[in-house]
TORKOL-4160 file (C-alpha; in steps of 0.2 Angstrom, whole numbers, padded with zeros to 4 digits, m for minus):
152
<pt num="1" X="m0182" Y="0724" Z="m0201"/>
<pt num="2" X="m0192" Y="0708" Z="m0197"/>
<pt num="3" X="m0204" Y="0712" Z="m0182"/>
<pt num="4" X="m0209" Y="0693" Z="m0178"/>
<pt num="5" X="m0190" Y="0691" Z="m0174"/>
<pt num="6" X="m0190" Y="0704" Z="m0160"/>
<pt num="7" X="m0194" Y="0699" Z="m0142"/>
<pt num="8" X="m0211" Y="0703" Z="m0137"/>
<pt num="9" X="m0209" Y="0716" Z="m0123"/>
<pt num="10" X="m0226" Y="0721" Z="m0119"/>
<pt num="11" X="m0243" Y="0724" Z="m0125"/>
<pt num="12" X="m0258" Y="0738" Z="m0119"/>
<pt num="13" X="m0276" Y="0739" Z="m0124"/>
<pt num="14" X="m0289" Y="0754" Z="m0123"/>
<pt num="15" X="m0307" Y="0750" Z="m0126"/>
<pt num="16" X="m0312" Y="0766" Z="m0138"/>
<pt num="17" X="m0330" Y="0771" Z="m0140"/>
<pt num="18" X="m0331" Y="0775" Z="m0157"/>
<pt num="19" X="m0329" Y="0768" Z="m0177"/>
<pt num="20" X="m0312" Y="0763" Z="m0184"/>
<pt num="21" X="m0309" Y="0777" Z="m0194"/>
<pt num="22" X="m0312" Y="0789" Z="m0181"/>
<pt num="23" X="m0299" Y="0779" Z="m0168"/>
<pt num="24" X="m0289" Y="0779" Z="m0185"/>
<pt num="25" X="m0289" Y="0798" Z="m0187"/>
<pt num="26" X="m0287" Y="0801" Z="m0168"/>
<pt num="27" X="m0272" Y="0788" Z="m0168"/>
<pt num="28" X="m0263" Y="0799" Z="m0181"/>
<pt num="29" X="m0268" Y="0814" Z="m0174"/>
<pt num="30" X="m0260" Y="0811" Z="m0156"/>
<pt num="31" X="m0246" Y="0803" Z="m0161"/>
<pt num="32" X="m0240" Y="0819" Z="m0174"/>
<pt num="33" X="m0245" Y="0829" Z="m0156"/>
<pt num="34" X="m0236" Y="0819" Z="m0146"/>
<pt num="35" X="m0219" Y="0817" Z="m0156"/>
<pt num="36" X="m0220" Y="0838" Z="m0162"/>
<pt num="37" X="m0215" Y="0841" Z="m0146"/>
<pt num="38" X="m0196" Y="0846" Z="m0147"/>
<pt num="39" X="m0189" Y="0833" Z="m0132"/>
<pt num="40" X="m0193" Y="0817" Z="m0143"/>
<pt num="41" X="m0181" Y="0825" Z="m0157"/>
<pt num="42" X="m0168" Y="0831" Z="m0142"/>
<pt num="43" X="m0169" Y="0814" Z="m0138"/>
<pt num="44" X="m0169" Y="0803" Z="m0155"/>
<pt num="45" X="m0154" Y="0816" Z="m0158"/>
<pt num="46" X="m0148" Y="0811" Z="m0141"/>
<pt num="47" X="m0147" Y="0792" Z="m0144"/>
<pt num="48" X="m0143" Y="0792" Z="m0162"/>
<pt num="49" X="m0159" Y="0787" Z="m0171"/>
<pt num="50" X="m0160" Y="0792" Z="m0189"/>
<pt num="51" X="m0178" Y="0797" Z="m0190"/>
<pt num="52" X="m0176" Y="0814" Z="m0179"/>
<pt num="53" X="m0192" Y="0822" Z="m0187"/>
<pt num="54" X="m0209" Y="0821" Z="m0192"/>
<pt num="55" X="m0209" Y="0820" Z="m0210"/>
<pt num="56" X="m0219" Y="0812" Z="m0225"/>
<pt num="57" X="m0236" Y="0812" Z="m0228"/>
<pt num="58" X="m0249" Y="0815" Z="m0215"/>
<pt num="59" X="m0260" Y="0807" Z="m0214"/>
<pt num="60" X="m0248" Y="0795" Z="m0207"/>
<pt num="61" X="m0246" Y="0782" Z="m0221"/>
<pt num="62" X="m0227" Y="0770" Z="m0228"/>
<pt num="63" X="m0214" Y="0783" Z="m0227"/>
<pt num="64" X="m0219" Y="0792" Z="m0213"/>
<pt num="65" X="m0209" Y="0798" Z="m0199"/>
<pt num="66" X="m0208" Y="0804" Z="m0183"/>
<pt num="67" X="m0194" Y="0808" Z="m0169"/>
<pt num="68" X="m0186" Y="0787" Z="m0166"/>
<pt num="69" X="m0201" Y="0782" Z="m0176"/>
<pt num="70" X="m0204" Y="0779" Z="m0195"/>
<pt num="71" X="m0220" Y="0768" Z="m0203"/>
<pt num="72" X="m0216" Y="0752" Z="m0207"/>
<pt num="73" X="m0234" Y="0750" Z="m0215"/>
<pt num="74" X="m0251" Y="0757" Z="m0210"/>
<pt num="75" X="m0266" Y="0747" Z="m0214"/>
<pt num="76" X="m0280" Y="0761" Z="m0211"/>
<pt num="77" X="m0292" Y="0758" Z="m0199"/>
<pt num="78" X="m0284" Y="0741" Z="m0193"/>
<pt num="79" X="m0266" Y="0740" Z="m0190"/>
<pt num="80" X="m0250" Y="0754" Z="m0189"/>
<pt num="81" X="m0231" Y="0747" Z="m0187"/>
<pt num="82" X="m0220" Y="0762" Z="m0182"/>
<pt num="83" X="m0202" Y="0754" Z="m0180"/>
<pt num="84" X="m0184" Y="0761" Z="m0174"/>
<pt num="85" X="m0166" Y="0757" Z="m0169"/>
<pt num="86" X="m0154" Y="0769" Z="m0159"/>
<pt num="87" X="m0136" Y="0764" Z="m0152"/>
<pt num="88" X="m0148" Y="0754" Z="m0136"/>
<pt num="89" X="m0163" Y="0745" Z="m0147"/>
<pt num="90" X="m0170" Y="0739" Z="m0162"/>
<pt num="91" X="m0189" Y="0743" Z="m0160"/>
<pt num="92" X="m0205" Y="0740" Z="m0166"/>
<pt num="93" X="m0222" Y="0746" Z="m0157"/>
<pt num="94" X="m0237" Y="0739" Z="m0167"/>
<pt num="95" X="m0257" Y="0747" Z="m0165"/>
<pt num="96" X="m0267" Y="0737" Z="m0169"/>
<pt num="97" X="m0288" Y="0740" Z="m0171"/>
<pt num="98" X="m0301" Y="0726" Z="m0168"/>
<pt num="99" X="m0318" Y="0725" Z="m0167"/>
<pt num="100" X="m0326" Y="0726" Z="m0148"/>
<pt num="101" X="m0343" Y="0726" Z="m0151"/>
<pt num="102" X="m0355" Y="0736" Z="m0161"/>
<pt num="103" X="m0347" Y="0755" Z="m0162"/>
<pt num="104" X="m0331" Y="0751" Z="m0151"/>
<pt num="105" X="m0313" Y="0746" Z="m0154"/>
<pt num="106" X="m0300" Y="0739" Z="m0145"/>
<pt num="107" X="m0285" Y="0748" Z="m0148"/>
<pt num="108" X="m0267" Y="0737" Z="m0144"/>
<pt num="109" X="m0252" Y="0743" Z="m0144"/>
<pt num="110" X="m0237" Y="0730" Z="m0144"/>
<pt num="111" X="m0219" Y="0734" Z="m0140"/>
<pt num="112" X="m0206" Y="0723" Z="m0148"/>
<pt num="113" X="m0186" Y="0726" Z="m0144"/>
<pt num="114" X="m0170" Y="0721" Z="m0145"/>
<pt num="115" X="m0159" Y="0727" Z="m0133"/>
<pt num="116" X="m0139" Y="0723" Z="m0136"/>
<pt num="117" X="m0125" Y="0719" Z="m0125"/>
<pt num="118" X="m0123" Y="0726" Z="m0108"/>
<pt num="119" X="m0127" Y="0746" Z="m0113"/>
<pt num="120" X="m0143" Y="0739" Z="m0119"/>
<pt num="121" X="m0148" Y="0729" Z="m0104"/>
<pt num="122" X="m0142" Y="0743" Z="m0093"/>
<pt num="123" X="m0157" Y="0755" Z="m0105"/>
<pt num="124" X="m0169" Y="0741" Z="m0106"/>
<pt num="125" X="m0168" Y="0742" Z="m0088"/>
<pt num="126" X="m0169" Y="0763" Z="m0087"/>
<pt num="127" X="m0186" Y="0764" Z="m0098"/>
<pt num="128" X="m0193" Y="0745" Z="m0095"/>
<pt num="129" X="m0191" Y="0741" Z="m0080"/>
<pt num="130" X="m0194" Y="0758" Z="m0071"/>
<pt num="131" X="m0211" Y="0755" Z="m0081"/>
<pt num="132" X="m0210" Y="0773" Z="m0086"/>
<pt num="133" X="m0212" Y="0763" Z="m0106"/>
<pt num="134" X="m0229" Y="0754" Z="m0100"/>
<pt num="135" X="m0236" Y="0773" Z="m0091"/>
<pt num="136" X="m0230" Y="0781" Z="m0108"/>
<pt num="137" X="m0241" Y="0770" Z="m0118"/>
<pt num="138" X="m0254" Y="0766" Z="m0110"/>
<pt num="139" X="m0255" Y="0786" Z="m0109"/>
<pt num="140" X="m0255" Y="0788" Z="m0127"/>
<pt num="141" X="m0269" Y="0775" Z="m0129"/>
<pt num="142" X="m0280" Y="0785" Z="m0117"/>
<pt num="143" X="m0276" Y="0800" Z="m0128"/>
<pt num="144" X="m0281" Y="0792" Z="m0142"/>
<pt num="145" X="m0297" Y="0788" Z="m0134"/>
<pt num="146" X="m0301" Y="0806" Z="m0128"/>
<pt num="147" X="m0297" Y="0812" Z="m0146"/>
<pt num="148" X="m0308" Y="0798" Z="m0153"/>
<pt num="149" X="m0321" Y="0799" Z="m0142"/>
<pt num="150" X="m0324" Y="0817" Z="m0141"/>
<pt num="151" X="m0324" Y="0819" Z="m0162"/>
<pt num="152" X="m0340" Y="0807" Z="m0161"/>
């Protein structure tokens, strides 16, 4: 999948107290807490991804997946692609770390999508524009920043 072809959707940041490799480590660690839970594979299931589980190596690395998500590539300590597609979307949400000053990062995460045909407004419509995309990733960033933050 070519992400640079995929409309940009949105894009959230969290200033992160902390070095790279620690936002890094916490960024793997919340995202295989956040996806073990059993409704995101009810629901990859639901919409017909093919990556319905967490599998491959940990920590998270190329080939690594998790419920609508796989890893495109993981740069460590600087950039992670997870992408997707179900029967609604073609997906990609891209973290990337930058350099906020001495001992803080800015985490990003970008959302790119592609939403088909009239079933795939009708979605982008359900989970963008009910903003309940934009509260889920701005509350996994915050995580991330907890988890990085308290290791220090």
């Amino acid at each position: 999948m070519e992400i640079a072809t995929l409309p940009h959707v949105d894009e959230h940041t969290e200033i992160v107290t902390a070095e790279a490799r620690t936002v890094w480590r916490g960024l793997g660690e919340v995202l295989d807490r956040s996806f073990s839970e059993g409704r995101f594979a009810g629901y990859a299931s639901l919409v017909g991804c093919p990556d319905r589980a967490a599998a491959g190596p940990r920590p998270m690395a190329e080939g690594s997946a998790y419920p609508g998500f796989h890893v495109a590539s993981a740069d460590p300590d600087r950039e992670l692609v997870l992408v997707g597609r179900h029967y609604f979307s073609t997906y990609a949400l891209v973290f990337r770390l930058d350099q906020a000053g001495p001992g803080r990062i800015r985490l990003r995460a970008e959302t790119r999508a592609r939403f088909p045909g009239p079933i795939g407004a009708l979605y982008r419509l359900l989970v963008i524009g009910t903003r309940g995309h934009a509260f889920s990733v701005r509350r996994l960033l915050a995580a991330v920043r907890r988890q990085a933050e308290h290791v220090r």
